[in-house]
C-alpha angles and dihedrals in degrees: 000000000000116000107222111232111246119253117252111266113258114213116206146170111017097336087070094069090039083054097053095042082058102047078042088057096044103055099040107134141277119275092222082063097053092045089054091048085043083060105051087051089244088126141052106190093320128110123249112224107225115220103266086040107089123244094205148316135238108220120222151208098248101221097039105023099239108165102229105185132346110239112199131212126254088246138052135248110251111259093263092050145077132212092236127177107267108157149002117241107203094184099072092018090250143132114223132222139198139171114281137163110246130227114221123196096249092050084060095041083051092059095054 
């Protein structure tokens, strides 16, 4: 006989938010990652995401994806780089996003 695999959990209601501000909390960088920003001089007491950490989530209906609010992280996206859209986490009915370095359509027209 085949075991069905479970469904992801859906959180909802007010849990929801309590759920995000923890997952926020969790993944906030590495200090080694602030000390070398701090450095550098790209950050005045705020955190650097790194690039796996995520920037924020939009947070969704469920059903129609219908972004219902944006939650940020509690740290900020390096100077050369922008928080963009890069998954969609089911568990908790968000898009994630992380810091990214964005292509823009004259940086492509210049390559070629």
């Amino acid at each position: 006989m085949r075991r069905r695999r479970p469904k992801p959990r859906q959180i909802r209601g007010p849990q929801r938010g309590k759920t995000l501000a923890r997952l926020a909390r969790s993944v906030a960088p590495s200090d080694t990652t602030n000390a070398a920003a701090a450095a550098t001089g790209e950050m005045d007491d705020q955190k650097v995401c790194h690039s796996t950490t995520p920037c924020g989530w939009a947070v969704y209906v469920p059903f129609t994806r219908r972004v219902d609010y944006f939650m940020k992280n509690t740290c900020e996206c390096p100077k050369d780089r922008e928080c963009l859209r890069t998954d969609d986490d089911l568990s908790v009915s968000a898009y994630v996003y992380r810091c990214r370095t964005a292509e823009r359509p004259q940086d492509l027209q210049e390559d070629s």
